[in-house]
Biopython code that builds the backbone (N, CA, C, O; Angstrom):
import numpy as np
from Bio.PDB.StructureBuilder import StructureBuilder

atoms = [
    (1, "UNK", "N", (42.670, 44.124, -45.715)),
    (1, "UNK", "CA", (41.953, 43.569, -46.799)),
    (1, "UNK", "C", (40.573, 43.148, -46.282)),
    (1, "UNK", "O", (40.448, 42.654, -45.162)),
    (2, "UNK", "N", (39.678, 43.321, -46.996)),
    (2, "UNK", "CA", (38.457, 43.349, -46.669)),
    (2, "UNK", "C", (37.678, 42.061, -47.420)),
    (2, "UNK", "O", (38.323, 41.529, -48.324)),
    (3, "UNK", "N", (36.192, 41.452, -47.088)),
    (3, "UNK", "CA", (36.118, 40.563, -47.967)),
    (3, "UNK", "C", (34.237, 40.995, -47.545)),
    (3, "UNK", "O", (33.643, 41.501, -46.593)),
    (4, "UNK", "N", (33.911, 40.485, -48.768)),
    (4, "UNK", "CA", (32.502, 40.306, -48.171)),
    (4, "UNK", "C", (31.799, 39.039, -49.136)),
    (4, "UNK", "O", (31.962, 38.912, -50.350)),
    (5, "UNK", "N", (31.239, 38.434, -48.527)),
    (5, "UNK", "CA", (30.290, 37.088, -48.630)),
    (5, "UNK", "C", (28.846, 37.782, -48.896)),
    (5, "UNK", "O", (28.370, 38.740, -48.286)),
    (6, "UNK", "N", (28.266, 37.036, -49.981)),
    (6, "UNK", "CA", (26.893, 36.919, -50.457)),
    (6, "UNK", "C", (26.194, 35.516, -50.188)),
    (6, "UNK", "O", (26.217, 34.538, -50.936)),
    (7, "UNK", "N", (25.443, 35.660, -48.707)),
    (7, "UNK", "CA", (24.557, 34.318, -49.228)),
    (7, "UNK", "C", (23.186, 34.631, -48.565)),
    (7, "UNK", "O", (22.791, 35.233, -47.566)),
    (8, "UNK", "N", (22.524, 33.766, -49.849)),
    (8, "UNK", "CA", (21.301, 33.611, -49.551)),
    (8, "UNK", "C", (20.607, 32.542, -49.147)),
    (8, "UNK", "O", (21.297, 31.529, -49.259)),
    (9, "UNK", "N", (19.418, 32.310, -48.678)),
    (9, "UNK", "CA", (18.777, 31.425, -47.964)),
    (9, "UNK", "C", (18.104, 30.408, -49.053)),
    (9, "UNK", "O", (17.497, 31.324, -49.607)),
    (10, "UNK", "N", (17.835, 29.612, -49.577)),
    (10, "UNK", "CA", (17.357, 29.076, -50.524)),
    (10, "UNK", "C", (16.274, 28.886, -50.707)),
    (10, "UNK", "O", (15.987, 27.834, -50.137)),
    (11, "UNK", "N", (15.159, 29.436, -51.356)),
    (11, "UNK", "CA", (13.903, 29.286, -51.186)),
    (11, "UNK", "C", (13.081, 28.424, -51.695)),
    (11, "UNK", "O", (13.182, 28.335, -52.919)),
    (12, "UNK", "N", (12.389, 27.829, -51.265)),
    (12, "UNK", "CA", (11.529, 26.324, -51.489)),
    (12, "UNK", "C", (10.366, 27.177, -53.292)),
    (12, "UNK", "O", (10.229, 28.376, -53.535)),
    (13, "UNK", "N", (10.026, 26.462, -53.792)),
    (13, "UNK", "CA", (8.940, 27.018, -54.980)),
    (13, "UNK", "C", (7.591, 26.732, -54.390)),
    (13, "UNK", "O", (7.384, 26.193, -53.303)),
    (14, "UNK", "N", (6.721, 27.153, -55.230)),
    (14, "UNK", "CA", (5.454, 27.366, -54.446)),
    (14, "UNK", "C", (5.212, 25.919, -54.607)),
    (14, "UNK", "O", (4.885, 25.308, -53.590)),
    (15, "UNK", "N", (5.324, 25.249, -55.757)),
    (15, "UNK", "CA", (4.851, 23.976, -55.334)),
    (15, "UNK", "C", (4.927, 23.261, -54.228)),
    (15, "UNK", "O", (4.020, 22.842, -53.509)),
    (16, "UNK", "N", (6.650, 23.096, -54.100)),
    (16, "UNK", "CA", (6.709, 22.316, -52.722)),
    (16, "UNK", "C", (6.111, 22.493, -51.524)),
    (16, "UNK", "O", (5.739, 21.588, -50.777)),
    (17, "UNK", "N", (5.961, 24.351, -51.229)),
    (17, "UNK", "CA", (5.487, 25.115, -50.283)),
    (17, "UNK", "C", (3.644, 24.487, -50.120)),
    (17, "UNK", "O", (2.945, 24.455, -49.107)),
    (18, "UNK", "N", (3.262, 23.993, -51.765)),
    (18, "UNK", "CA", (1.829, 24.079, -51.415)),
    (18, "UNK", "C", (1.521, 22.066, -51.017)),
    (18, "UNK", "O", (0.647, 21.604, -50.284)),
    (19, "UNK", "N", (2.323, 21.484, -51.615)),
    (19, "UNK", "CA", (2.675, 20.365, -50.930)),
    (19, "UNK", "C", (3.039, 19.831, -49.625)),
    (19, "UNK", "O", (2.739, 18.702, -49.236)),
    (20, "UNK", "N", (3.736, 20.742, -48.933)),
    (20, "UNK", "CA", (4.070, 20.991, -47.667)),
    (20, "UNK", "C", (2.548, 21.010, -46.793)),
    (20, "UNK", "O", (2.134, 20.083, -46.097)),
    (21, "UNK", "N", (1.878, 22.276, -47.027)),
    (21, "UNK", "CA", (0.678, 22.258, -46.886)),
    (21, "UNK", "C", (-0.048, 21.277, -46.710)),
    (21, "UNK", "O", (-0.290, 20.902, -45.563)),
    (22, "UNK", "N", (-0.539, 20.665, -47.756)),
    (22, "UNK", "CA", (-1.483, 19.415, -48.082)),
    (22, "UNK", "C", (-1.070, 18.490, -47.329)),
    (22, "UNK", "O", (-1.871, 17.800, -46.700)),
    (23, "UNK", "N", (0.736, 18.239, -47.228)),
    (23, "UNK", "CA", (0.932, 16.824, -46.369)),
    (23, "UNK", "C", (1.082, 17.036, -44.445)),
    (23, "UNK", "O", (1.235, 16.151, -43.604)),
    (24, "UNK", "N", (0.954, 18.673, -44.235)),
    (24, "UNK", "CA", (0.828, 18.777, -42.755)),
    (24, "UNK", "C", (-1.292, 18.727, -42.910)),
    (24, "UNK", "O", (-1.609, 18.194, -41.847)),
    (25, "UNK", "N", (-1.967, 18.881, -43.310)),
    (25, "UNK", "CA", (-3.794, 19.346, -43.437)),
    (25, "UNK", "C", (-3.775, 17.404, -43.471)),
    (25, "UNK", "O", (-4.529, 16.804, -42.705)),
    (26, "UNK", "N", (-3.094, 16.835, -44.173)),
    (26, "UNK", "CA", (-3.342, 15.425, -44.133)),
    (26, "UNK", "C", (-3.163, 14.839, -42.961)),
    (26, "UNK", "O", (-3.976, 14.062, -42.460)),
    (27, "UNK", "N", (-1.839, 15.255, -42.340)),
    (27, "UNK", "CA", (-1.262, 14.145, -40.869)),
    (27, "UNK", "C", (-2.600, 15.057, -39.835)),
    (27, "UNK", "O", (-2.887, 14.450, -38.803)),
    (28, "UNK", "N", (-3.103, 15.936, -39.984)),
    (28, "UNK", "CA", (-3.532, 16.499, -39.000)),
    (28, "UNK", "C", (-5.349, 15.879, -39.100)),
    (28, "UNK", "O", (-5.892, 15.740, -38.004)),
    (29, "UNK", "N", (-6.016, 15.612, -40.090)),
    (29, "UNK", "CA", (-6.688, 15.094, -40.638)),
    (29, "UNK", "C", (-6.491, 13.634, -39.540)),
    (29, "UNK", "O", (-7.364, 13.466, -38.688)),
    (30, "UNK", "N", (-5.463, 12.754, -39.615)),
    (30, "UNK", "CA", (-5.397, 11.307, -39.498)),
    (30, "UNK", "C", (-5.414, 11.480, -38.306)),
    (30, "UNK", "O", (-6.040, 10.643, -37.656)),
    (31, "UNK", "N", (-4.612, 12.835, -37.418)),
    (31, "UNK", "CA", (-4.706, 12.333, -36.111)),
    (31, "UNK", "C", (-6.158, 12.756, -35.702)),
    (31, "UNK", "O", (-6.598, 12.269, -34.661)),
    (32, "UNK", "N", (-7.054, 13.739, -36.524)),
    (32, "UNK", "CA", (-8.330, 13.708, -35.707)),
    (32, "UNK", "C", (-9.061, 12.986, -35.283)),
    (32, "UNK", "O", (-9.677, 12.924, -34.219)),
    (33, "UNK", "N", (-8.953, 11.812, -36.998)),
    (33, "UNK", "CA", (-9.555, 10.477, -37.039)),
    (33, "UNK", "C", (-9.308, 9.833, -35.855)),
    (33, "UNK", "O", (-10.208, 9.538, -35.069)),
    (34, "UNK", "N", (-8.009, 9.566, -35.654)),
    (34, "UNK", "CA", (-7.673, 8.372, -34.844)),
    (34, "UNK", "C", (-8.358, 9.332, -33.421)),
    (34, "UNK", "O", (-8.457, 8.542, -32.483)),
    (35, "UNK", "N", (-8.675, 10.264, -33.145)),
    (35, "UNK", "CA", (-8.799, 10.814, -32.088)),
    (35, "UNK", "C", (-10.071, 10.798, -31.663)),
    (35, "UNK", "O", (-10.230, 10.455, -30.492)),
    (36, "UNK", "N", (-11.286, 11.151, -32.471)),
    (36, "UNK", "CA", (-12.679, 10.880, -32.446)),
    (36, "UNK", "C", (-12.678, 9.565, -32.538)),
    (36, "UNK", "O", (-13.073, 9.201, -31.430)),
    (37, "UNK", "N", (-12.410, 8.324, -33.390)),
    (37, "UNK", "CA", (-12.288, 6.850, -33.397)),
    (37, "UNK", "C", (-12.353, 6.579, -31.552)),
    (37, "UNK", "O", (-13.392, 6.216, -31.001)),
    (38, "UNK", "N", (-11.040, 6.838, -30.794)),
    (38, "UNK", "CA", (-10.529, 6.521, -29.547)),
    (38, "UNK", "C", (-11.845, 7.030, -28.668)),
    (38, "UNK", "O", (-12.490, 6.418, -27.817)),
    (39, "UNK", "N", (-12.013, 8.463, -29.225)),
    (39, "UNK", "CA", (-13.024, 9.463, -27.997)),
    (39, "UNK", "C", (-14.302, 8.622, -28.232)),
    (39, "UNK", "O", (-14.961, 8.167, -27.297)),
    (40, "UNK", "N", (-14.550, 8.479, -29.268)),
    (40, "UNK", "CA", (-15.973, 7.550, -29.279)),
    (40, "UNK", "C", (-16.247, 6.307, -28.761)),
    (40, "UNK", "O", (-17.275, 6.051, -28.134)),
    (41, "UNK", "N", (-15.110, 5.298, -29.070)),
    (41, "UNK", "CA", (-15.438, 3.895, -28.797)),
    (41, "UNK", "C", (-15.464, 4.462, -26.969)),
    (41, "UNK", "O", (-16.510, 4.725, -26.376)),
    (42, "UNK", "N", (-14.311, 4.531, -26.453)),
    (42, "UNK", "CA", (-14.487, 5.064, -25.074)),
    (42, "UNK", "C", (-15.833, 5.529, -24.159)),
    (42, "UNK", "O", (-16.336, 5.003, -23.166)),
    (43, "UNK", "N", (-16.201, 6.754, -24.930)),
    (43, "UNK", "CA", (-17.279, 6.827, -24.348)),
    (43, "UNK", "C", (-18.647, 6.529, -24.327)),
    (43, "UNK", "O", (-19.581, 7.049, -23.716)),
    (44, "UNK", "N", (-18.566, 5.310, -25.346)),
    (44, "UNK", "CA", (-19.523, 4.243, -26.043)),
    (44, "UNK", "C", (-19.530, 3.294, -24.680)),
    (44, "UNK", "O", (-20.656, 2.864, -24.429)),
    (45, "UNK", "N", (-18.583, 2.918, -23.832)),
    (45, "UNK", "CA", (-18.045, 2.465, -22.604)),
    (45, "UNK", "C", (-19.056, 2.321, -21.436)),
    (45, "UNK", "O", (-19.065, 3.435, -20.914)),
    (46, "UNK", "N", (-19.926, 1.500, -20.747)),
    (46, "UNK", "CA", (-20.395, 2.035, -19.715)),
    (46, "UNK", "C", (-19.254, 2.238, -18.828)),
    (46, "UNK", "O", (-18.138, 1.797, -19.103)),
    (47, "UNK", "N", (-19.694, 3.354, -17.034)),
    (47, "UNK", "CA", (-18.899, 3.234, -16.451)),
    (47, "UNK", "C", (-18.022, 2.154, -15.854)),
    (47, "UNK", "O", (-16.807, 2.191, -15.658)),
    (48, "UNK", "N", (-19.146, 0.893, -15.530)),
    (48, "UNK", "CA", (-18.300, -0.181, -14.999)),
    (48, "UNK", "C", (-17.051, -1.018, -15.678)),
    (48, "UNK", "O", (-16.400, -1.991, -15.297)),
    (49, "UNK", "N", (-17.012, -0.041, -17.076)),
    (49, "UNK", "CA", (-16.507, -1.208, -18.182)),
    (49, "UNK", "C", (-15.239, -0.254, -17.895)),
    (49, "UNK", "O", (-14.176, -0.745, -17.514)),
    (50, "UNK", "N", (-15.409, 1.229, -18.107)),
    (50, "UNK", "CA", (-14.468, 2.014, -17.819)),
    (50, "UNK", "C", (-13.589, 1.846, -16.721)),
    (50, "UNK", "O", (-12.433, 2.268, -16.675)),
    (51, "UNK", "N", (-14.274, 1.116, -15.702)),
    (51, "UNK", "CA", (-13.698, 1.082, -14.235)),
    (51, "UNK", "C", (-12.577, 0.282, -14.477)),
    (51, "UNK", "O", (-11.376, 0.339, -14.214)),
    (52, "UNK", "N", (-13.467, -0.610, -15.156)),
    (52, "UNK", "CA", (-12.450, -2.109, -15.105)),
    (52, "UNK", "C", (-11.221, -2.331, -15.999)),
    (52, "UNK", "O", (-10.607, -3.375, -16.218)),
    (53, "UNK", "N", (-10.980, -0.865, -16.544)),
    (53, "UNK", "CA", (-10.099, -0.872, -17.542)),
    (53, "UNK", "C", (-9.194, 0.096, -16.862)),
    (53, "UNK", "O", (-8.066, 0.373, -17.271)),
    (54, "UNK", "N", (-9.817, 0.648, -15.687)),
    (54, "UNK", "CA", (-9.053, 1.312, -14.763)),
    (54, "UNK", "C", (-8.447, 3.146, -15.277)),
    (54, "UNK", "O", (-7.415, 3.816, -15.240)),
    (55, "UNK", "N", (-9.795, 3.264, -15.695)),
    (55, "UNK", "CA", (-10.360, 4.346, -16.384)),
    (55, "UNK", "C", (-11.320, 5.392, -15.874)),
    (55, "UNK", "O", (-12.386, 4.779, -15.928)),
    (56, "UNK", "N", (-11.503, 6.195, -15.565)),
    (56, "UNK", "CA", (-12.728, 7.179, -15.333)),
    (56, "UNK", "C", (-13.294, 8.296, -17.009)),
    (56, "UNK", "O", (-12.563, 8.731, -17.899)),
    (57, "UNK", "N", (-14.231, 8.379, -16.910)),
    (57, "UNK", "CA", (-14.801, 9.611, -17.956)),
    (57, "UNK", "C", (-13.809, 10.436, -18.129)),
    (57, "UNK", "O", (-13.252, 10.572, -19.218)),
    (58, "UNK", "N", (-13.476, 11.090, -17.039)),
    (58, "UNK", "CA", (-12.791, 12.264, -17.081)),
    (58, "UNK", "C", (-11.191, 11.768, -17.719)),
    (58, "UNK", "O", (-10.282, 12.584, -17.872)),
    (59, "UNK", "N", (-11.053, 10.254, -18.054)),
    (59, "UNK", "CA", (-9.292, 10.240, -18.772)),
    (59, "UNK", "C", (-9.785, 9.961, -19.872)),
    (59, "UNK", "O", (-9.003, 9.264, -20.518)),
    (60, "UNK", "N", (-11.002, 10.241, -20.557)),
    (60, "UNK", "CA", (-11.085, 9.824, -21.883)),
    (60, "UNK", "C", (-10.541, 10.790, -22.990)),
    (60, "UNK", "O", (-10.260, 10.449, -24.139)),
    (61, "UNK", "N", (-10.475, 11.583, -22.658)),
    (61, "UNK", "CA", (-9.964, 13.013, -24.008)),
    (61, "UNK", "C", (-8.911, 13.186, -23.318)),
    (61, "UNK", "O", (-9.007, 14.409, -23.224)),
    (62, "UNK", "N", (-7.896, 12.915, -22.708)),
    (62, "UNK", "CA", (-6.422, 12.596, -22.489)),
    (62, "UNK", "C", (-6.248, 11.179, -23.290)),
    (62, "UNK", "O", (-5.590, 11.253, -24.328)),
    (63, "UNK", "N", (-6.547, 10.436, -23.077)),
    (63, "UNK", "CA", (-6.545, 9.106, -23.347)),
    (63, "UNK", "C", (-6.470, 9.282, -24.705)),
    (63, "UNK", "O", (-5.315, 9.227, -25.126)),
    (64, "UNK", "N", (-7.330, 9.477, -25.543)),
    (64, "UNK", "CA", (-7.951, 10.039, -26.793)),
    (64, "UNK", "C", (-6.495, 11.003, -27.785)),
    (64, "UNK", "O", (-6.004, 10.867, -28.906)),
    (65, "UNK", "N", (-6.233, 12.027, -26.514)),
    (65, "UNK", "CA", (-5.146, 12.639, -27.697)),
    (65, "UNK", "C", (-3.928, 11.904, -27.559)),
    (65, "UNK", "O", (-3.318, 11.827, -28.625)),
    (66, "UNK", "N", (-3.393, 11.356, -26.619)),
    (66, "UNK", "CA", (-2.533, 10.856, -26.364)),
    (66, "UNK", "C", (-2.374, 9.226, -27.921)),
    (66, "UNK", "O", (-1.456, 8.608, -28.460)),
    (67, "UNK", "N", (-3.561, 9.244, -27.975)),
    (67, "UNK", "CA", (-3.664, 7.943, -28.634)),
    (67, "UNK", "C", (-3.123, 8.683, -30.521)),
    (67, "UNK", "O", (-2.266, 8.341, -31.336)),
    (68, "UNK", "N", (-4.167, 9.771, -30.488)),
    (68, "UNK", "CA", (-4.088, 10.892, -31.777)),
    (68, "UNK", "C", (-2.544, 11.381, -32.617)),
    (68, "UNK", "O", (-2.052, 11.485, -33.741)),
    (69, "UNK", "N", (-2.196, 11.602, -30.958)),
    (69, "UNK", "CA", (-0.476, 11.987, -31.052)),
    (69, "UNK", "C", (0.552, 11.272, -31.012)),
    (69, "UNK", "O", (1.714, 11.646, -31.173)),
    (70, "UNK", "N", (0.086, 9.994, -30.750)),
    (70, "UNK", "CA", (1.785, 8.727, -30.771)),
    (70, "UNK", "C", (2.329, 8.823, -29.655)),
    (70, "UNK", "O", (3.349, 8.179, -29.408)),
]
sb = StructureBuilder()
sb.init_structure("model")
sb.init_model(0)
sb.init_chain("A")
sb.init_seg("    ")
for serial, (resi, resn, name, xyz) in enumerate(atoms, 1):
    if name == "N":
        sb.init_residue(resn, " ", resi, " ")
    sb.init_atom(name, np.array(xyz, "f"), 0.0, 1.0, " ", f" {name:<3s}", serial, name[0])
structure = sb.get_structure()
């Protein structure tokens, strides 16, 4: 005896699909913000201030995405 199964995958509608969209263009949006916000004040920084925060130039755009990304 034989059997066969029909299934399908369920497909989202365009709305949600275009919602989906908008709410990943948004989070990606916030982390730029927060990312230029971080990269700027930083390198607004003189070096000695950087030092003392136990910082160099070169950890500021690590520093920066790290801050962007959580």
């Amino acid at each position: 005896m034989a059997y066969s199964t029909l299934t399908t995958a369920p497909t989202s509608s365009l709305l949600s699909r275009v919602g989906s969209a908008f709410d990943a263009m948004a989070t990606r949006y916030k982390q730029y913000r927060m990312y230029r916000e971080t990269f700027d004040g930083l390198s607004a920084l003189s070096n000695r201030d950087l030092a003392d925060l136990g910082l160099s130039r070169s950890d500021i755009k690590r520093i920066a995405m790290e801050s962007a990304r959580g």
